[in-house]
C-alpha positions in Angstrom: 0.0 0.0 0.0 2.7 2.6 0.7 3.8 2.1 -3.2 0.7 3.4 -4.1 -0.6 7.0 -5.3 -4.2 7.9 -5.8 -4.0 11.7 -8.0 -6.9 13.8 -9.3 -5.7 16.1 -12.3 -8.2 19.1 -11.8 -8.2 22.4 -13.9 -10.1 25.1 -15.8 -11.2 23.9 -19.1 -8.5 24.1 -21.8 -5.7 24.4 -19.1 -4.1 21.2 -20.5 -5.4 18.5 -17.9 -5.5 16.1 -21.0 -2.3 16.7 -22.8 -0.5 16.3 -19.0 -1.9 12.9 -18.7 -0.5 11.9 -22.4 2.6 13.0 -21.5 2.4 11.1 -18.0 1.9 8.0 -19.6 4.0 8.4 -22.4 7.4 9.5 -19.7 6.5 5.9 -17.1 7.1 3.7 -20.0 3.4 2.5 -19.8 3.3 1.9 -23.5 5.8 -0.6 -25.6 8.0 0.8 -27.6 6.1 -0.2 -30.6 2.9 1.0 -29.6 0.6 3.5 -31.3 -0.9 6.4 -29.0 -3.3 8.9 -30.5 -2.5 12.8 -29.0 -4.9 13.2 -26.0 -5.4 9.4 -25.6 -7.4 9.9 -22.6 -10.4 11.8 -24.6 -11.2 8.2 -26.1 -15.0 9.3 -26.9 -15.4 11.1 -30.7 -17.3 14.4 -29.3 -14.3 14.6 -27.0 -12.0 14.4 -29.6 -14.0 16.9 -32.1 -14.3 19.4 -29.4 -11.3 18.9 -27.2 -13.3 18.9 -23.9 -12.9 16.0 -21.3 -17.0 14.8 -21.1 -16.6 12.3 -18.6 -13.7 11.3 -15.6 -11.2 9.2 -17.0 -9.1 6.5 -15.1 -6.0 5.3 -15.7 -2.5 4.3 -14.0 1.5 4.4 -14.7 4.2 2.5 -12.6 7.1 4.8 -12.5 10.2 3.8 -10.2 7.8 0.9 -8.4 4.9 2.8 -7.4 1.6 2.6 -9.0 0.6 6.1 -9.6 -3.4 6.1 -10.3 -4.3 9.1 -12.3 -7.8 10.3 -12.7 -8.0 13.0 -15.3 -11.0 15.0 -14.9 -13.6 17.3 -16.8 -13.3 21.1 -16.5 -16.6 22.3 -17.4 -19.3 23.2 -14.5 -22.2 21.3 -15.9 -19.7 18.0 -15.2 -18.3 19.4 -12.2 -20.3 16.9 -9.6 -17.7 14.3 -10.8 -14.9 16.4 -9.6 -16.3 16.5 -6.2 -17.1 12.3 -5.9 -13.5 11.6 -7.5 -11.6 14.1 -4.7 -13.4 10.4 -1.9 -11.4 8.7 -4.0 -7.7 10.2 -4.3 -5.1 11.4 -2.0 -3.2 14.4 -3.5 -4.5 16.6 -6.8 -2.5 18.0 -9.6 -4.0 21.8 -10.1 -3.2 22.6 -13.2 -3.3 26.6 -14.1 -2.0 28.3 -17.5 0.9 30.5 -17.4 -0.6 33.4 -18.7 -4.6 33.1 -18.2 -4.1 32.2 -14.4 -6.8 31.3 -11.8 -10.2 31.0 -13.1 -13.8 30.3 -12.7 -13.2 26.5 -12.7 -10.1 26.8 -11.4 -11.9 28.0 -7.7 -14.4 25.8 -8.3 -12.1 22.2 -8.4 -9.6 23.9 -6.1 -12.5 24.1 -3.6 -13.8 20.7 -3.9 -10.1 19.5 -3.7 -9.6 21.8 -0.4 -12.5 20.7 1.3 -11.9 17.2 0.6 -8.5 17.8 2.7 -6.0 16.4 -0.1 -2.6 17.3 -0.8 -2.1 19.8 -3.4 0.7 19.9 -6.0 0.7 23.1 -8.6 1.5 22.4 -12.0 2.1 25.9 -13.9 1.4 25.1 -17.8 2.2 26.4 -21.0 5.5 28.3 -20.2 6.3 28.4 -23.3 3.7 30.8 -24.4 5.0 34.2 -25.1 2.6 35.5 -23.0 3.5 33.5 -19.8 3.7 35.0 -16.5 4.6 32.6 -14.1 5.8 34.2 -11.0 2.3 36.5 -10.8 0.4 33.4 -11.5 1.8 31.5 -8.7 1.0 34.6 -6.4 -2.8 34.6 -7.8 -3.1 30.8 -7.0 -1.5 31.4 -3.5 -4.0 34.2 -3.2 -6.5 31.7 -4.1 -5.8 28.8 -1.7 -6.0 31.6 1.1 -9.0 32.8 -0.1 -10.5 29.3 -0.3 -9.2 28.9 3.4 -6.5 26.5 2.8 -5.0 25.1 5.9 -1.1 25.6 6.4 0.0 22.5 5.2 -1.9 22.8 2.0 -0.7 26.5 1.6 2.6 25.0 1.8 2.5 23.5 -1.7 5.4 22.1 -4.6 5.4 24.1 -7.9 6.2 22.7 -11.1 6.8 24.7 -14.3 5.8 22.7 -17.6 4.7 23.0 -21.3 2.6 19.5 -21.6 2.7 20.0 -25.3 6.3 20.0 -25.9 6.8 17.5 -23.5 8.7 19.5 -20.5 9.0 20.5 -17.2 11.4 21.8 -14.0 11.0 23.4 -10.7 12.5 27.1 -11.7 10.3 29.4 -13.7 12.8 30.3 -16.1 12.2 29.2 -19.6 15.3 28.4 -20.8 16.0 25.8 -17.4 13.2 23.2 -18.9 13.9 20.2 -19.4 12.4 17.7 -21.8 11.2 15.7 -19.6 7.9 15.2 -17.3 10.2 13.7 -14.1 9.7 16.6 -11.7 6.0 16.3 -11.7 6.5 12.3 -11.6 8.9 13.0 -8.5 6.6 15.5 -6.8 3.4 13.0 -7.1 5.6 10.0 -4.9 7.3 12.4 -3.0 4.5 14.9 -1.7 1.0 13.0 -2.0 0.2 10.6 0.6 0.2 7.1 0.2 -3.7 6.0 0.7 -4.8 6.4 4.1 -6.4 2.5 4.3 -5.9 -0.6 6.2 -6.4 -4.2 5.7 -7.6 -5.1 8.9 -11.5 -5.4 9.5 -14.4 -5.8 6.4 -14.1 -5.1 3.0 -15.4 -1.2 2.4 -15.6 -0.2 -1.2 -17.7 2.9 -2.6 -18.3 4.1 -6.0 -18.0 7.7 -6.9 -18.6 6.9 -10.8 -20.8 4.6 -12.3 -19.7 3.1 -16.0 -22.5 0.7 -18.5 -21.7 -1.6 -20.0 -24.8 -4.1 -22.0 -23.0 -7.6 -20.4 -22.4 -6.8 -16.9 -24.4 -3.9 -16.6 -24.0 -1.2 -13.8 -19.8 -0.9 -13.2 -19.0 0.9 -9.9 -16.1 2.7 -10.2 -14.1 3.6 -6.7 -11.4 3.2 -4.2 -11.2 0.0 -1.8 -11.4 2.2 2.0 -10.7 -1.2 3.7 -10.1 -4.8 3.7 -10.0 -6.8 0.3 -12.3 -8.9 -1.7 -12.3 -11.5 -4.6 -14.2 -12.0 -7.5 -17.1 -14.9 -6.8 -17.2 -13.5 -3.1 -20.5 -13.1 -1.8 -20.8 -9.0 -0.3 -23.5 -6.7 1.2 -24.6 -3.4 -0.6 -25.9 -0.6 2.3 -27.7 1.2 -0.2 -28.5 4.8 -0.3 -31.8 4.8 1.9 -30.6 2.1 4.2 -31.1 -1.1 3.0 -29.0 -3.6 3.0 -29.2 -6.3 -0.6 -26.2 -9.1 -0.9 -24.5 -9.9 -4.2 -21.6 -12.0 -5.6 -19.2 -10.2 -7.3 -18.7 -11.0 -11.1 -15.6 -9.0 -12.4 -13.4 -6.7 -11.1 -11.1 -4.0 -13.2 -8.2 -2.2 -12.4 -6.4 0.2 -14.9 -2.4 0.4 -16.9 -2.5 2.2 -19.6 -5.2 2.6 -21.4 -6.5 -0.3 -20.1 -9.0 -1.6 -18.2 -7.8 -5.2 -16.6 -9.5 -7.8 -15.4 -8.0 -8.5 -11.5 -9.0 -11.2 -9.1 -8.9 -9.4 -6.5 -9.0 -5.9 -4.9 -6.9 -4.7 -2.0 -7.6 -1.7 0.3 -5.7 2.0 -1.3 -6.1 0.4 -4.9 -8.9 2.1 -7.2 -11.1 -0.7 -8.8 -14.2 -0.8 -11.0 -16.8 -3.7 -9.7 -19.8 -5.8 -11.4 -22.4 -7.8 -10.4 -25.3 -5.5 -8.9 -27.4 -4.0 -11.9 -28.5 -1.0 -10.5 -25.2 -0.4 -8.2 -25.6 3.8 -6.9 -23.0 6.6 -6.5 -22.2 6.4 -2.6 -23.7 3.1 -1.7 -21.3 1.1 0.4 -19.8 -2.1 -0.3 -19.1 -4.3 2.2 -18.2 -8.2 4.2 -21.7 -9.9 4.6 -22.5 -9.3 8.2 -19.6 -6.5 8.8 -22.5 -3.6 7.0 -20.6 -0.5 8.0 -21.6 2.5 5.8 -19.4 5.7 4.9 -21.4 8.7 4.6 -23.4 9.3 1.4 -21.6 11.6 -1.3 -23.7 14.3 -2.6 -25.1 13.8 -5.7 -25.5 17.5 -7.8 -28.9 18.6 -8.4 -30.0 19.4 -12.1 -30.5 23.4 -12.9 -31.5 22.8 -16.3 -34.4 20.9 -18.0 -35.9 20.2 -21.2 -38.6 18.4 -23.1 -37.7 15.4 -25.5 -40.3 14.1 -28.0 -41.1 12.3 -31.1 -40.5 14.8 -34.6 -43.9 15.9 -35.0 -43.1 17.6 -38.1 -44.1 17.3 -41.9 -40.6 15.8 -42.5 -40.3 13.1 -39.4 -38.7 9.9 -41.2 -37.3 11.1 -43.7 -33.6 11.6 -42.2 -33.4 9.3 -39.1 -34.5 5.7 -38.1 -35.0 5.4 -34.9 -38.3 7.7 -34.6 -40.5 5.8 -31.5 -41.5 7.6 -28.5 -40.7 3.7 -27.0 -37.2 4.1 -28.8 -36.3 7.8 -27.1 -37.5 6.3 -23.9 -35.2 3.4 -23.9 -32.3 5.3 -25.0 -32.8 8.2 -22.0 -33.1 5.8 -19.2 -29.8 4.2 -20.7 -28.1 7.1 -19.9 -29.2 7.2 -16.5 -27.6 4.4 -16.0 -24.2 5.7 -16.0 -24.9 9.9 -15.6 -26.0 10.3 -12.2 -26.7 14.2 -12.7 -29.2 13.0 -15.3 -33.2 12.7 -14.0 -35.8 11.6 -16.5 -39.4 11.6 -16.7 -42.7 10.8 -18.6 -44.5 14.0 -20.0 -47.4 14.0 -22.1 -47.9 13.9 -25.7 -45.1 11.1 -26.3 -42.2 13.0 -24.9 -40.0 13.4 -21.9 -38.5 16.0 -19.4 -34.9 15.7 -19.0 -33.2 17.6 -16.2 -29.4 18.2 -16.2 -26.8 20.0 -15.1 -26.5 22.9 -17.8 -26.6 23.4 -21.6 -23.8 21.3 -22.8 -24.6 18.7 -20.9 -27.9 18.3 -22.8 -26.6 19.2 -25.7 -24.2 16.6 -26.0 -26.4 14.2 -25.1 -28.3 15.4 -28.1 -26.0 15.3 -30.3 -25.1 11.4 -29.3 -28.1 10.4 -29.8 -28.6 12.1 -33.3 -24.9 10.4 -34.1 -27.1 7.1 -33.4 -29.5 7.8 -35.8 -32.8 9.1 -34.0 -35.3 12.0 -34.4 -36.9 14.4 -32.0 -37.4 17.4 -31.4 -36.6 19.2 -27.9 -37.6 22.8 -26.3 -36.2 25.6 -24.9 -34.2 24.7 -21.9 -35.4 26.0 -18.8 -34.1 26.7 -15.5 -35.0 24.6 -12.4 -37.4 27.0 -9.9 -37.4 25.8 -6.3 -39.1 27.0 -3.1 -37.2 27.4 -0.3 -38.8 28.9 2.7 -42.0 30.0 0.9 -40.4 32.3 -1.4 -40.2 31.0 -5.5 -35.5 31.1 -6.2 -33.8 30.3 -9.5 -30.3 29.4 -9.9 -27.4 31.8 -9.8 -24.3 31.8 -11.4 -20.5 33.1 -11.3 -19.9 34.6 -14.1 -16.1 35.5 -15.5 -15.6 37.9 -18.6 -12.6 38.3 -20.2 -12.9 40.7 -23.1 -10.9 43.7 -24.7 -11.1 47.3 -23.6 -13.3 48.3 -26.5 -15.8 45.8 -26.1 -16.5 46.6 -22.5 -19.3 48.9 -22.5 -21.7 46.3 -24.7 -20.9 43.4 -22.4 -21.8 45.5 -19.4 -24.8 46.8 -20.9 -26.2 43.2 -22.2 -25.7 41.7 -18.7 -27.2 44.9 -17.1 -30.3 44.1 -19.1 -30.1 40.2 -17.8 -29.9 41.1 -14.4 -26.9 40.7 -13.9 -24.9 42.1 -10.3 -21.0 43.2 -11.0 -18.7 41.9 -8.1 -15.5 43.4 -9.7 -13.9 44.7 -12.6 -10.3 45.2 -13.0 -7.3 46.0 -16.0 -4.8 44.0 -17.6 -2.9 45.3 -20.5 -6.0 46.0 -22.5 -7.8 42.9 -21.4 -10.8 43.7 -18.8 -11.3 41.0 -16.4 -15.5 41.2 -15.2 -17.0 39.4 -12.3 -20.7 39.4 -12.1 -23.4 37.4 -10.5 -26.1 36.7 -13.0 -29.5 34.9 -13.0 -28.9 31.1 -14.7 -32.2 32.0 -17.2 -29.9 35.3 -18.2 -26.7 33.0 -19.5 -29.8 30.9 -21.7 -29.0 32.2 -25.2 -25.8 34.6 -24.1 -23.1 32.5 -25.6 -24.0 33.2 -29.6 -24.7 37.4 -28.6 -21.7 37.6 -26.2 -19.7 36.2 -29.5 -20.6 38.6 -31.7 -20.7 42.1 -29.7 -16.7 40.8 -28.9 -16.1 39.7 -32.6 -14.8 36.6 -30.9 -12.3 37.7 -28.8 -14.5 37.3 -25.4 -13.8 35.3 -22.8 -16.8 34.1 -21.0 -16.8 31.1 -17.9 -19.4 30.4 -15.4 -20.5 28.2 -12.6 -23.2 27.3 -10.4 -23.3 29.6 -7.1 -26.6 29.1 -5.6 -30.6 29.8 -5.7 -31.6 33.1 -5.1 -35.0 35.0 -5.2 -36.3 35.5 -8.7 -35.3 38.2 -10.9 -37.0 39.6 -13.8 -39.6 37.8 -15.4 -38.1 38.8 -19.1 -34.5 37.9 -18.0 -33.4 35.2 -21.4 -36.0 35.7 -23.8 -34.9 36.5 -27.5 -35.3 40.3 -28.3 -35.8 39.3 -31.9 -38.5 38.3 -34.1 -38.3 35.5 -36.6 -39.6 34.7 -40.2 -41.3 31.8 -40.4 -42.4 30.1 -44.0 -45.9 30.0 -44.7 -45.6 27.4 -47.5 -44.6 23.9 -47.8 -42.0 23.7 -50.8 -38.5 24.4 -51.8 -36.7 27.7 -51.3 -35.9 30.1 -54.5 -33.1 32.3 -55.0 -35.4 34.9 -56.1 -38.1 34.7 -53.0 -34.7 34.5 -50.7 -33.9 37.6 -53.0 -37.1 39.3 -52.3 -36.7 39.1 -48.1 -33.1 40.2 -47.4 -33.7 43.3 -46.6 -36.5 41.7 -43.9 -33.7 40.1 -41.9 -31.1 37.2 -41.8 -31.5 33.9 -43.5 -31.2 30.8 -42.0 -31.4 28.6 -45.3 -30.2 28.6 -48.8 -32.0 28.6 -52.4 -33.4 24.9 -53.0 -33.7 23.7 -49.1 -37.1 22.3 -48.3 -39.3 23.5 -46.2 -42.2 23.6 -44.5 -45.2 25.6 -43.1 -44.5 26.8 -40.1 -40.8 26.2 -40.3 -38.3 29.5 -38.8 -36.2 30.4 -41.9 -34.2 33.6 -40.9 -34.0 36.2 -38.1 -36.6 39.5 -38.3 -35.1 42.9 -38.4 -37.7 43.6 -35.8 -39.2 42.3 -32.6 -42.2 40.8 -33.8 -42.6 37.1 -36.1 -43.6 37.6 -39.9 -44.6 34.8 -41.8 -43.3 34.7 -45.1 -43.2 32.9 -48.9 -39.8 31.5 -49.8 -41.1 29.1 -52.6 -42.5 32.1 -54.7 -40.9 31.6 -58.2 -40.4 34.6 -60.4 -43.8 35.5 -62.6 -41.9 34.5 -66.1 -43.0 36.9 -69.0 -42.6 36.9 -72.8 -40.9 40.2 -72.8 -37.0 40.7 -71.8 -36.0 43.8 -70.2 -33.0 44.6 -70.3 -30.9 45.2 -66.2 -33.8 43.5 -64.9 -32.9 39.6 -65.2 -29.6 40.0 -63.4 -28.5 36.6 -61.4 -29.5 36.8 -57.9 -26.3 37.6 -55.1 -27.8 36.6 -52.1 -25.9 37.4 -49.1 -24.5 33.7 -47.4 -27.4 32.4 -44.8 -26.5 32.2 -40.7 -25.2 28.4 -40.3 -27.0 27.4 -36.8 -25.0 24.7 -34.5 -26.6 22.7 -32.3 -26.1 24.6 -29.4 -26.8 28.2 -31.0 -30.2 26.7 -32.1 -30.7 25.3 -28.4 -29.9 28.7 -27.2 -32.1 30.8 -29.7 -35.7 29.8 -29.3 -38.3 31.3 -27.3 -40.7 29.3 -25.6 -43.2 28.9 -28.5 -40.6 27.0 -30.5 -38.6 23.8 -31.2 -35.7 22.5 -32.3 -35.7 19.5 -34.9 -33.0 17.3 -34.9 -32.5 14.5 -37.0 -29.1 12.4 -38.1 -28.2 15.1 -41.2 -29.9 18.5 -39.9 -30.9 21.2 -37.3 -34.5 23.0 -38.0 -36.2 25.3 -36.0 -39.4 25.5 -36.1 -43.0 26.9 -34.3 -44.7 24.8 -31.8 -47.8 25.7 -33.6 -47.3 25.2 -37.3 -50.2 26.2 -39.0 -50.2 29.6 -39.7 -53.6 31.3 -38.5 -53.7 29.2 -35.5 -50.6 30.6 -34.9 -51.8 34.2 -35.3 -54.8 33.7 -32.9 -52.6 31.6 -30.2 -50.5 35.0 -30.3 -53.1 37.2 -30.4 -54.7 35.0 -27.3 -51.2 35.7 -25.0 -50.9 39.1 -25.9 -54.3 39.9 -24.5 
């Protein structure tokens, strides 16, 4: 046990948690010589790869100098951030990894507090020296500043430093540049040397408990977590205190540990190592594992609660089948309480009119369950997300968030003036060489639809991070509903240059000459507040006569491309998003076009 190192590598997103690990592996020698390792081999999932986010908690483990280092790499994003704090119940020490020039941020506090109140060992890894723009020695001081902030003890303020570029592969303890070495050893050194060995003993009943769940269709449930006590074989016969108090025996079909890449089969699991057990099907996050008639339970871990939800149903409109197979409201069921099995932060349940409310921990994390599911060949069609209201102490809350703006000087003014109208509270606001750093607390039904404006008024070069801070009383009642109107087709057909022609100066189109639509359909963006329905099938009125000037080719100016997330965060509440395997659509709730009118003329009265 004392050759063993349990280490969470915890960071803001896009700090290089991922490229750290690669490198990790890469330095111990865990691969053959001869082996062939993809660049960020621990994003293994093909979203992950395409958008260079970690989704979901990784495991893995290097022997370096005759310890077994166990390495959990984890996401950065907020809406994943309950995994952070399971997975701190499960190691001993944390790598925080912070950029060299961009610092401490959003989700940088937000793991470092987990990892503080969790009481592990902290080691700092400063990346990316090698930018131009690096900063080390301040950046230290901001993550010292930090740790005191975040009322580190003194033996936790009294942390290592290591300077590295992960990318090129290097590292050393001094912040000078030119004294790195191509080599990851330091950090290797600082993990055996400065983290703890587990704090376990294998005296008294097996005690196991999973912080992450993974699916698989032959076993089932797989509880992922570290062995607190004891050991256990596979065939053994062990109790389950489940989370409300029960206690269900079952015998243990497979146990995993991790090299590599790798998950291993082992026979057996010994206190301090990290393991991944099978054999109960509907195995919980926090439920204790332990020696029939020994039932001690550790205390529960706190599961996050969802802030977002949205409805999932079966494509109701004119074109459902024609892009997707899998269309059945039976289908969608099946494959949403499938991913319950192994998201924990995911709650599903029945609605009416052959769909389903799906709650989750923010926008991405819905949206790339989306997106999945379309990859697998399904239709449906979701709404608006919506924040989660709750009641506490008679009054109706919403959730709150921190939000972090990065953006240049000469953007400032419309960013403040956007959130002002969102309802959002500054904190702080201070100046670094032209950059503007805002903190703000803003209303989570205010951030709905943000990303895609905040983009634009900063031609890109914004900086925007956020994270869950906690319910508050209700703000506004307009707070994240889209200023602008939309034009929506009133014909079933396809599309003409000249109709597209005839419109531009109405707004923005969404769709180019010859795509098929339908009544009811959103094409473009209004100039104004208010929904026009339009014809985009018209076809010019052909005439005998040629004048001359007048039959010109059509320029039309290129339409708004919409991703999946941009639609998500662009309708109102009287809309939908359709999504099938080869497109995104937006679209009315009502289709037909008078009933539409009255509806509206119905809520505006």
């Amino acid at each position: 046990m004392e050759k063993i190192r349990n280490v969470a590598i915890i960071a803001h997103v896009d700090h290089g948690k991922t490229t750290l690990v690669d490198k990790l592996l890469q330095e111990s020698g865990t691969f053959r010589e001869n082996e062939n390792v993809a660049d960020l081999s621990m994003d293994s999932n093909d979203l992950e790869k395409e958008r260079g986010i970690t989704i979901l908690a990784k495991t893995t483990a290097i022997n370096y100098d005759g310890y077994r280092i166990n390495i959990l790499d984890t996401p950065g994003h907020a809406d994943f951030g309950g995994e952070v704090e399971r997975i701190m119940n499960m190691v001993d020490g944390v790598l925080l990894v912070v950029d060299a020039y961009e610092g401490t941020m959003p989700q940088t506090r937000f793991v470092l507090k987990k990892a503080l109140e969790a009481g592990v060992t902290p080691i700092v890894v400063v990346n990316k020296i090698d930018k131009p723009s690096a900063r080390p020695k301040q950046v230290v001081d901001e993550v010292l500043d930090l740790f005191i902030e975040l009322g580190a003890d003194i033996d936790q303020l009294d942390f290592p430093v290591i300077y590295a570029s992960a990318l090129a592969g290097t590292s050393s303890i001094y912040p000078e540049i030119e004294k790195q070495e191509k080599t990851m050893q330091p950090i290797l050194e600082a993990i055996v040397n400065y983290i703890p060995a587990p704090n376990a003993t294998l005296d008294g009943g097996f005690q196991f408990q999973p912080a992450l769940l993974d699916y698989n269709d032959f076993v089932g449930r797989i509880g992922i977590g570290r062995v607190k006590r004891g050991q256990a074989k596979v065939g053994e016969t062990v109790s389950c205190v489940r989370r409300d108090g029960t206690v269900k025996q079952f015998r243990i079909q497979k146990m995993f540990g991790y090299l590599g890449l790798k998950r291993i089969e082992v026979n057996e699991a010994k206190a301090g190592e990290i393991v991944a057990i099978s054999g109960l099907p509907d195995i919980e996050v926090g439920e204790t594992i332990c020696t029939v008639n020994k039932e001690e339970s550790l205390p529960l871990l706190r599961i996050d609660e969802p802030t977002l939800q949205m409805t999932f149903g079966v494509n109701t409109s004119p074109f459902c089948g024609k892009e997707g197979k899998i269309l059945t409201a039976r289908k969608i069921e099946e494959r949403l309480y499938k991913e319950t099995e192994k998201d924990v932060s995911l709650k599903v349940e029945p609605n009416d009119n052959e769909s389903f409310i799906v709650s989750g921990r923010g926008e991405l994390h819905l949206s790339i369950l989306i997106e999945n599911m379309r990859r697998e060949g399904f239709e449906l069609q979701v709404s608006k997300p919506q924040v989660i209201m709750k009641e506490i102490d008679g009054i109706m809350c919403e959730p709150f968030e921190d939000v972090l703006i990065e953006v240049p000087e000469e953007y400032v003014g419309f960013v403040i003036e956007a959130i002002g109208n969102r309802e959002g509270e500054m904190v702080n606001m201070s100046n670094h060489d032209n950059q503007v750093r805002l903190s703000y607390i803003v209303p989570s039904r205010g951030l709905i639809g943000f990303m895609t404006e905040f983009m634009t008024m900063t031609k890109g070069y914004g900086i925007i991070n956020h994270t869950f801070k906690e319910y508050r009383k209700l703000a506004g009642s307009k707070v994240g509903q889209r200023k602008q109107g939309v034009l929506v087709s009133m014909e079933n057909g396809k599309a003409t240059a000249y109709a597209l022609g005839q419109l531009e100066d109405r707004g923005v189109m969404f769709i180019e000459p010859g795509a098929e639509v339908y009544e009811g359909m959103i094409v473009g963006e209004n100039n104004h507040d208010n929904d026009l329905a339009v014809n985009v099938v018209k076809g010019k009125k052909l005439t005998n006569t040629r004048a001359s000037g007048s039959d010109h080719t059509v320029v039309l100016k290129r339409p708004r491309l919409l991703s999946l997330e941009v639609c998500l965060d662009y309708i109102n509440n009287d809309e939908l998003v359709e999504i099938t395997p080869l497109s995104y659509r937006l679209r009315k709730k009502i289709l037909n076009t008078e009933l539409r009118k009255k509806a509206d003329s119905k809520n505006h009265n």
